[in-house]
N, C-alpha and C positions, 0 to 999 in steps of 0.2 A: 248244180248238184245232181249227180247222177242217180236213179232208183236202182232197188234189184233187177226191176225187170230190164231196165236199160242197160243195165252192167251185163245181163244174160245178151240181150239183144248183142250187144256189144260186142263180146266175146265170141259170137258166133260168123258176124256179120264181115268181110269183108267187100269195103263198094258194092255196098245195097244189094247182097249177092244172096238174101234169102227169099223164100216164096215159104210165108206162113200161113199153114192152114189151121182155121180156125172157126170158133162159131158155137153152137149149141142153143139149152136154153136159157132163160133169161135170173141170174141171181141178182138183180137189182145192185148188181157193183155200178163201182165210177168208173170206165174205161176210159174219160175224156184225157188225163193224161198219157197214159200209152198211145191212143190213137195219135197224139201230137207228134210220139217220136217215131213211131213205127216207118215212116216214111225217111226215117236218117238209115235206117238198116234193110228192111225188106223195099223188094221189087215189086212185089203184087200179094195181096191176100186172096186166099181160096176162102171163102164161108162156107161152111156148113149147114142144112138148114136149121132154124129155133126161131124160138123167140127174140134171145139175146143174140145173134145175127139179125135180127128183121128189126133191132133197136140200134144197132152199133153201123147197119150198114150206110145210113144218108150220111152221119159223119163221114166216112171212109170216102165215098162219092165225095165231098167236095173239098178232098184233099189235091191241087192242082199236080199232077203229072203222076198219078197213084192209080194202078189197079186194082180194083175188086173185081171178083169171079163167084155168083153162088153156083152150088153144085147140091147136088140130090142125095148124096152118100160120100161115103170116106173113098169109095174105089174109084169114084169120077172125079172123087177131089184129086186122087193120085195122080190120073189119067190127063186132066188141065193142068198140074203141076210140070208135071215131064213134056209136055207143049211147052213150056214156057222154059224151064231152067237150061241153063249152057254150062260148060266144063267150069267146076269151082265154086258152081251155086249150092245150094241147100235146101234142102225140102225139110221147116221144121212143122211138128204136128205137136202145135200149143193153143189147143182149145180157148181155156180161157174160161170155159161155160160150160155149166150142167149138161150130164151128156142123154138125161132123159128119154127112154124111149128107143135111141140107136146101140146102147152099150148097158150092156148088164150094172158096170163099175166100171172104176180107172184101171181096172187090170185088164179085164176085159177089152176096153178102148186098146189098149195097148199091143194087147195080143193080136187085134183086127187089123192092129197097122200093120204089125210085123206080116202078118201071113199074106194083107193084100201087098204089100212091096214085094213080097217071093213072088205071089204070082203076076205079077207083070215085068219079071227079069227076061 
């Protein structure tokens, strides 16, 4: 039985062809079933630093043939992403976690993505 999140995943993913960045702080959610499937659709996660990064990431580590990447901010997270993705891959930016601290709000977060993507065209 597929979740939403796996249907999203899904729908996005073609041959493991995403690099999700994600991370924050920590909302005491259950991520142990996403972390299960994230490895049928994404190639590598980028964390962010948090709390909820700095709980979700030994999972992630011993997921056998899976990279994790912490990074210091959203523009280095860009920066390791574009390292890594080839023609047809995806750079999604699905947190997941409180963005405390880096981002005013979720509109906010959103606007930082869009302006650091411009500037690293």
């Amino acid at each position: 039985m597929c979740t939403n999140r796996e249907r999203e995943l899904k729908a996005l993913s073609k041959n493991k062809n995403l690099v999700l960045i994600m991370g924050g702080a920590d909302k005491k959610l259950n991520f142990t079933n996403v972390l299960k499937i994230l490895p049928r659709y994404a190639k590598t996660i980028i964390l962010l630093p948090g709390t909820g990064s700095n709980a979700v990431r030994p999972a992630i580590e011993k997921i056998k043939n899976f990279k994790v990447q912490g990074v210091s901010n959203l523009k280095t997270a860009l920066i390791a992403s574009l390292k890594i993705v080839k023609r047809g891959d995806l750079i999604v930016f699905s947190p997941g976690f409180a963005s405390f601290g880096m981002f005013k709000n979720e509109f906010d977060r959103g606007e930082q993505f869009v302006r650091a993507v411009r500037t690293l065209r």
